[in-house]
N, C-alpha and C positions, 0 to 999 in steps of 0.2 A: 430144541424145545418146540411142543407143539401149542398151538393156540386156534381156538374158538369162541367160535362168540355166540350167548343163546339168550332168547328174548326169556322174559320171566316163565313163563312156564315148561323152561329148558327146550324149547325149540332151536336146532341149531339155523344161523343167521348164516356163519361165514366157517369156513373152515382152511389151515395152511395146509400146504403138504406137507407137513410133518407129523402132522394127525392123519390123515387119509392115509401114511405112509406105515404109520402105527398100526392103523385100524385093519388095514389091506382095503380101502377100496378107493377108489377117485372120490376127488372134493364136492364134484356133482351129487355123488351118491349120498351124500351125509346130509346135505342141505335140507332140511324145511324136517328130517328127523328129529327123535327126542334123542337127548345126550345121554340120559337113562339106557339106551340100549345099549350104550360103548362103555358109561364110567357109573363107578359104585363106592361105596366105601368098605364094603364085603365083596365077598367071593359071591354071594348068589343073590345079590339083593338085584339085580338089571330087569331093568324093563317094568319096574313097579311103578306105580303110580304117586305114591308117597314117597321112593326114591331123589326126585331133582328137589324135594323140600328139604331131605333131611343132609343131600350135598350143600344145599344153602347155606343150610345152618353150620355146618363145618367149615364153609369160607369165612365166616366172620372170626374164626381161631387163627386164622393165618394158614401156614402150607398145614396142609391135610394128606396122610399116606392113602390111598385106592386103589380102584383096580382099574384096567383097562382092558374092554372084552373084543381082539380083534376077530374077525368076519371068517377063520377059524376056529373059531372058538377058546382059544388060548389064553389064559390069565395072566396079564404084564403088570407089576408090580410098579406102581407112578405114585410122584407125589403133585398135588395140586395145590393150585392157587389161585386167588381170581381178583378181580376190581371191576363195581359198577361202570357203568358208564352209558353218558345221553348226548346220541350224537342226533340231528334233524329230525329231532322231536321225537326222535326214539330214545328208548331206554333198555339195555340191558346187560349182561355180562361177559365180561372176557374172561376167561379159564386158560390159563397156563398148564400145560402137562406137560411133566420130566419123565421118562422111562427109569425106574431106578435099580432096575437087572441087573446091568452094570455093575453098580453100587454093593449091591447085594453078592452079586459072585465077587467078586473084590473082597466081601468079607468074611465069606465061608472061605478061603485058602486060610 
């Protein structure tokens, strides 16, 4: 599972490698980015500006299905998740990403 963290206006803070491994690129690279270039809840909504509001508002429904756009440009089919959170006087989000590929081949046999 991948996980990130991004301040309110979807700036990413922290990234594992399991997101950078997703994405194809090192954690360095992701850093101080919008999350909007990588996750969507459509196929073509990336890199809007109105996009890290309207991901917001689908965290508060619980896991939410998106997309994942890696540095290929390939569309990965993930479910998300997230929880506030203020740590040293900062405030902002963790986002949990599943790849759900998997999942999905598993259930077209």
């Amino acid at each position: 599972m991948g996980l990130v963290s991004v301040n309110d206006d979807g700036t990413i803070r922290s990234a594992n490698a399991r997101v950078a491994a997703m994405i194809g690129a090192k954690v360095s690279q992701l850093t101080g980015k919008s999350i909007t270039e990588h996750l969507s809840l459509d196929q073509q909504n990336f890199g809007n500006a109105d996009s890290y509001a309207e991901l917001r508002r689908s965290f508060n429904s619980g896991t939410s299905e998106g997309w994942l756009k890696n540095t290929a440009g390939q569309l990965v089919p993930v479910d998300l998740s997230s929880a506030d959170f203020a740590a040293r006087n900062k405030q902002g989000t963790l986002i949990s990403i599943l790849d759900r590929s998997a999942r999905q081949e598993m259930e077209d046999l």
